[in-house]
matplotlib code that plots the C-alpha trace (Angstrom):
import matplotlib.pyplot as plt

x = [74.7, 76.5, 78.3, 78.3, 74.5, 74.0, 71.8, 71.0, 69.5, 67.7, 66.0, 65.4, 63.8, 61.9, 60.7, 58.9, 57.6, 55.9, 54.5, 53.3, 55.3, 57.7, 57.5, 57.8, 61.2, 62.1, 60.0, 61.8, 64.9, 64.1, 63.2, 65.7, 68.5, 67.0, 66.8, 70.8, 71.6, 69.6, 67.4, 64.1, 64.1, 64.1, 60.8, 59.0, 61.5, 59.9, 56.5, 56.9, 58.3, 55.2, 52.8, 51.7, 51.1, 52.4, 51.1, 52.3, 55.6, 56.4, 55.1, 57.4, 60.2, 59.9, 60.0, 63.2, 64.6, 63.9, 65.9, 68.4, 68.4, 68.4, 71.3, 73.2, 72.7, 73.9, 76.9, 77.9, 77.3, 79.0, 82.0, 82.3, 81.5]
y = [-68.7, -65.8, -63.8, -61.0, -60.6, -57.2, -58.5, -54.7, -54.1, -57.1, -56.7, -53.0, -54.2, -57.3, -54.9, -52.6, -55.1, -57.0, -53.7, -53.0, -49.4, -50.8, -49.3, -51.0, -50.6, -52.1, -54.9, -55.2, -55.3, -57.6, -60.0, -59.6, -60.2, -63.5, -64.6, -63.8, -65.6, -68.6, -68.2, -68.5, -70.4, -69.4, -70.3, -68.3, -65.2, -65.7, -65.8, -62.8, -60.8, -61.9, -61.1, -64.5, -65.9, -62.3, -62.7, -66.6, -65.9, -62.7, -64.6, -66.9, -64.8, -62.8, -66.3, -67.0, -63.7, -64.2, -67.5, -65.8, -63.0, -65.1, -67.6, -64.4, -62.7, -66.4, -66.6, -63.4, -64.5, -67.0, -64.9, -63.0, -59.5]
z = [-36.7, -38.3, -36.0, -37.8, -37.8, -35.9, -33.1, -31.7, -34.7, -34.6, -31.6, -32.6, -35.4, -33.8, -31.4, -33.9, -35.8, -33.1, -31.6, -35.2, -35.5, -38.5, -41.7, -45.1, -45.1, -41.2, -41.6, -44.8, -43.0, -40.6, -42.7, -44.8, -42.0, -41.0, -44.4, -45.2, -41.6, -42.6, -40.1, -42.6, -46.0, -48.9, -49.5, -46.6, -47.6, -50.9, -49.6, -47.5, -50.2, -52.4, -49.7, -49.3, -45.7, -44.3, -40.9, -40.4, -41.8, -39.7, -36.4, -37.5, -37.6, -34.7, -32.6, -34.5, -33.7, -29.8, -29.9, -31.8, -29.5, -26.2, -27.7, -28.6, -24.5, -22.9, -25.1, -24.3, -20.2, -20.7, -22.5, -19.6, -22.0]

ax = plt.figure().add_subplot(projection="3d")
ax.plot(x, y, z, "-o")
ax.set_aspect("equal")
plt.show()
């Protein structure tokens, strides 16, 4: 995991996009962020980007940016910040 992946602006993002209220541009960047932490394929980053299997992809992601987000709060329990 890449610790310089901004994880409040993941979940800012994660949050819009599952409410639906992301643009373009946010889901974009969402996407995009996951992809460059290898947290999607190349493949399905391809396929979003494409338009193909939209829906599947970004459910996909959005369960992959929880556990990102929920690994990121216990480490930083356990770090004491």
């Amino acid at each position: 995991m890449d610790n310089s992946l901004n994880f409040k602006r993941l979940s800012f993002l994660g949050d819009k996009v599952k409410a639906g209220t992301a643009s373009k541009a946010e889901k974009d960047e969402f996407m995009s962020m996951l992809y460059q932490n290898g947290s999607i394929n190349e493949k399905q980053y391809k396929d979003y980007k494409a338009n193909r299997n939209i829906d599947e992809i970004v459910n996909a992601a959005l369960a992959v940016g929880a556990v990102l987000l929920i690994g990121y709060l216990i480490s930083e329990l356990f770090n004491g910040k």
